[in-house]
C-alpha positions in Angstrom: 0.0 0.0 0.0 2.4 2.2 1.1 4.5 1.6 -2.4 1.7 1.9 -4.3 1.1 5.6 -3.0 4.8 6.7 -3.4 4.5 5.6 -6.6 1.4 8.0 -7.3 3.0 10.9 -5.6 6.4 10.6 -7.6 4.6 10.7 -10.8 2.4 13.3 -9.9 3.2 16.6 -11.5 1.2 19.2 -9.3 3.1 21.3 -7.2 2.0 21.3 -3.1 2.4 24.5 -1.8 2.1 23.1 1.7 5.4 21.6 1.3 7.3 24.3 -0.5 6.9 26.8 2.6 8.1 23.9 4.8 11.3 23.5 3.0 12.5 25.7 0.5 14.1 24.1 -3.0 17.2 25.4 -4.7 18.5 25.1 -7.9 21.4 23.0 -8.0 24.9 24.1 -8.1 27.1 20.8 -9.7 30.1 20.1 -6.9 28.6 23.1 -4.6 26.3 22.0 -1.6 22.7 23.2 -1.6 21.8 24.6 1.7 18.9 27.1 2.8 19.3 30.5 3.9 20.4 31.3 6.6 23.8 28.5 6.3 22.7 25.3 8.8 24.6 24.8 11.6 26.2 21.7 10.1 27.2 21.3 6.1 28.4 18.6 3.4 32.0 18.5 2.4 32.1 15.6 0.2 34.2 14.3 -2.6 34.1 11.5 -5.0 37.2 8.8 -5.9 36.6 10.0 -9.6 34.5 12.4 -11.6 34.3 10.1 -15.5 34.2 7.0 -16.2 35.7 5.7 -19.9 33.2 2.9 -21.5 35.7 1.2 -23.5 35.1 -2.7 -25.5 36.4 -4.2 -22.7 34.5 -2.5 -20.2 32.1 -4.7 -17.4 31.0 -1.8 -14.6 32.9 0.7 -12.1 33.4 1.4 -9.0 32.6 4.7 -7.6 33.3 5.9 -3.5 31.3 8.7 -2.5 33.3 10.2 0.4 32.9 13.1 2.9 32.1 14.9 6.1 30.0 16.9 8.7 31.2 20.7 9.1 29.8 22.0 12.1 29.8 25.6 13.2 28.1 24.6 16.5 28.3 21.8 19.1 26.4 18.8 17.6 22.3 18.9 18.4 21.4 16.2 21.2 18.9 13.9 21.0 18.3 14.2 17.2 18.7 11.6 15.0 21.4 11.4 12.5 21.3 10.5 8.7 22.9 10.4 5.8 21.6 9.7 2.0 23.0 9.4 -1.2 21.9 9.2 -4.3 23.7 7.9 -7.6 20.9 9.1 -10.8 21.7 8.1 -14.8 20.3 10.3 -17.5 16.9 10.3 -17.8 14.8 9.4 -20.6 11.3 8.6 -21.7 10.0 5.1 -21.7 6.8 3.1 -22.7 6.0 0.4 -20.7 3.6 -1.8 -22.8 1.1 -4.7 -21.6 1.1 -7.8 -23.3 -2.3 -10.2 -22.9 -2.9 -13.5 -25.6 -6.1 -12.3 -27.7 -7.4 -15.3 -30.2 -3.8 -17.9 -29.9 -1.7 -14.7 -30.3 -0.3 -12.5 -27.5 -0.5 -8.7 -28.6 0.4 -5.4 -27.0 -3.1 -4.2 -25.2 -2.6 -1.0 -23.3 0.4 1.5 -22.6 1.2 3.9 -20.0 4.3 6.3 -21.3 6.6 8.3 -18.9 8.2 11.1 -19.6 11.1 10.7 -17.5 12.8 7.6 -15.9 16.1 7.2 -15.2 18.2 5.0 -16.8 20.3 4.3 -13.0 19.1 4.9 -10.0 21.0 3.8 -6.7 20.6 4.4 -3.6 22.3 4.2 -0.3 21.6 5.0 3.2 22.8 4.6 6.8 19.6 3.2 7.9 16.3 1.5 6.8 14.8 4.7 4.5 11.6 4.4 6.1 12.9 5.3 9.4 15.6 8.1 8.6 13.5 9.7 6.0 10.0 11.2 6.5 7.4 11.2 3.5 7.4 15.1 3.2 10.9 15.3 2.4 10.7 12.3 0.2 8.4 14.0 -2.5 10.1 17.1 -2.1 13.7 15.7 -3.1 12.0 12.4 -5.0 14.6 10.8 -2.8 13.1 6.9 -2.8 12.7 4.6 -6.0 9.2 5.1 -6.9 9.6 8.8 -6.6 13.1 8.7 -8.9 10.4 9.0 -12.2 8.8 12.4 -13.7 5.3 12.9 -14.6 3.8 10.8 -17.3 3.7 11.5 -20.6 0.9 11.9 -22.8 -2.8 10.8 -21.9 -3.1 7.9 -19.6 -5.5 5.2 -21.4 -5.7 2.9 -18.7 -7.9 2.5 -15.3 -4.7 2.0 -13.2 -1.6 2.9 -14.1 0.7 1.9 -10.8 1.0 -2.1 -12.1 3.1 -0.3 -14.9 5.3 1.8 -13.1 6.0 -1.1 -10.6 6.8 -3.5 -13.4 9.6 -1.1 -14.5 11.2 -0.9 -11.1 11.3 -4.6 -10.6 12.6 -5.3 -14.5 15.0 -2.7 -13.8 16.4 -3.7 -10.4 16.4 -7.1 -11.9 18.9 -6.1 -14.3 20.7 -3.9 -11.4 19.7 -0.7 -13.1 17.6 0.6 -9.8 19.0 -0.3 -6.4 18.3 0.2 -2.9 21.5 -0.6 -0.4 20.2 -0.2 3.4 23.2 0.7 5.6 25.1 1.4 2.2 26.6 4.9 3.8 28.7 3.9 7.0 29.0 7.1 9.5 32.3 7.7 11.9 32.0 9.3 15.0 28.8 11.0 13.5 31.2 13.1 11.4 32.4 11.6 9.0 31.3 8.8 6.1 31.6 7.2 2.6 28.9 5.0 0.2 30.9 2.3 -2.4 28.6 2.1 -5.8 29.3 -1.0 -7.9 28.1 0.3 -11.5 26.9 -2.4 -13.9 28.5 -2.7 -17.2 25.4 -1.8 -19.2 25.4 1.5 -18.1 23.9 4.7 -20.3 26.4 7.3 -21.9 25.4 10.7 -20.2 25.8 12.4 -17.0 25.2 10.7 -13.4 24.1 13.0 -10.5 25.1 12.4 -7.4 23.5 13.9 -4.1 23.7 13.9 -0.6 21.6 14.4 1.9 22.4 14.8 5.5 19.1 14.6 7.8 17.9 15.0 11.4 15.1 13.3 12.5 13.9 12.4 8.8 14.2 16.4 8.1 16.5 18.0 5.8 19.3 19.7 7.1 22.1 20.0 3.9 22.1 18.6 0.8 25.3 18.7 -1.7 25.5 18.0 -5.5 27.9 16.8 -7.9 27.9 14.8 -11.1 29.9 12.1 -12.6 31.0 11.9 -16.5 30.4 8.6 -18.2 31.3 8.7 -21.8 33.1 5.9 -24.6 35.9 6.1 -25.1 38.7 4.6 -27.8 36.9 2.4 -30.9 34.0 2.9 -28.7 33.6 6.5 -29.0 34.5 6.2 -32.8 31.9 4.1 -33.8 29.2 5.6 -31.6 30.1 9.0 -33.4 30.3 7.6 -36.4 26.7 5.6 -36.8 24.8 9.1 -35.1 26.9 11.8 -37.1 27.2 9.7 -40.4 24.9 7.7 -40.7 25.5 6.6 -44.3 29.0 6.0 -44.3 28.7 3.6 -41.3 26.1 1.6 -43.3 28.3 0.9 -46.2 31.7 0.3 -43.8 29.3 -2.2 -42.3 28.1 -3.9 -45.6 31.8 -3.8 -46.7 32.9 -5.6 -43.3 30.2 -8.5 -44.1 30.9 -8.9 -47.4 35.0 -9.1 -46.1 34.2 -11.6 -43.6 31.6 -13.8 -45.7 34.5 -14.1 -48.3 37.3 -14.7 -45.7 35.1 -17.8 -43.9 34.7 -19.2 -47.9 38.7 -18.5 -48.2 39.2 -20.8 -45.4 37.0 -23.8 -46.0 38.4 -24.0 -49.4 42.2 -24.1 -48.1 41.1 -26.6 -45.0 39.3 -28.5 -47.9 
């Protein structure tokens, strides 16, 4: 139930004014933390162990360490809880998820929901089970959780319920370890300072990743930091991707002229092993 509802809240496009005079959103500022105004007593000094990642032939995932600590311009607040969040996002894209259901022997696409934005990765790691660090407010403010990772939909929804379709492209995608959700992924020292290890899959999405961090008190924002991560190809990679988008025509005939190489060499050989 409670899944079901995040779900409907993340892709929910209406704004709730309620919320925005409870916490105030800023734009992001890439390897800047994003704080309120007036400063909060304690702030995000992060790093990460690298900032691009080359997708090369040979290439089967990464390892990324998210690293940082508290800054503190007062004694540490008693009897609040301590948190920490972070996020790893892919690119985002648009994707149609389509229902498949046997009609006369044959098994046809029969309805559609579209959304206009889903990531293409979504991790995420925290120092404690989400639903007890993290309150619901600040969840649908930051779209912090899985469910609330996707944008609005896009185009008219056709269907009576839409939620089954959403949820089946979380669970394909954590099935291929697209989406994740790592309890006690950030490990805190001395309440000061911590780090979160990502283990990136190797069929990851050319782009930029955004990485956040979120430090929390009691499930309420305190200081949240931004940065991103560069993941491009690299090498023959990077040639050949270039090459099909930006010249389309002459990748067509370099890849009829390397069949018709190969289909010659394979004959070449029988005939000599003959």
């Amino acid at each position: 139930m409670i899944r079901t509802a995040l779900l409907a809240l993340g892709l929910c496009a209406v704004a709730l004014p309620a919320l925005a005079q409870d916490q105030q959103v800023l734009p992001a500022r890439p390897g800047m933390p994003i704080t309120n105004r007036p400063e909060p007593d304690e702030q995000i000094v992060a790093g990460l162990s690298r900032d691009n990642i080359g997708i090369t032939t040979s290439f089967d995932g990464s390892q990324i360490l998210i690293y940082g600590a508290i800054k503190r311009e007062t004694p540490e607040p008693e009897g609040q809880k301590l948190a920490v969040i972070v996020t790893l996002e892919g690119p985002l894209g648009p994707v149609t998820i389509r229902k498949k259901s046997r009609e006369f022997g044959i098994w046809v696409n029969t309805a559609s929901v579209g959304v206009a934005a889903a990531p293409s990765y979504y991790a995420v790691a925290t120092s404690g089970p989400l639903g007890d660090i993290l309150n619901r407010r600040t969840d649908i403010q930051q779209r912090i959780s899985i469910p609330l990772a996707m944008r609005a939909f896009s185009g008219p929804i056709t269907v009576d319920d839409s939620i089954p379709f959403t949820e089946a492209l979380v669970d394909i995608r954590k099935e291929q370890g697209l989406y994740k959700l790592e309890t006690g992924g950030v490990h805190i020292v001395d309440n000061t300072l911590f780090r979160a290890d990502f283990a990136l899959p190797a069929n990851l999405t050319e782009g930029d990743y955004k990485t956040r961090i979120f430090l929390l008190r009691d499930g309420k924002l305190v200081d949240k930091y931004q940065s991103a991560i560069e993941v491009r190809k690299v090498g023959l990679e990077r040639w050949l991707y270039t090459l099909a988008h930006e010249n389309a025509a002459l990748y067509g005939l370099l890849s009829l002229a390397l069949a018709v190489f190969a289909g010659w060499a394979a004959a070449a050989i029988f005939r000599f092993v003959r």
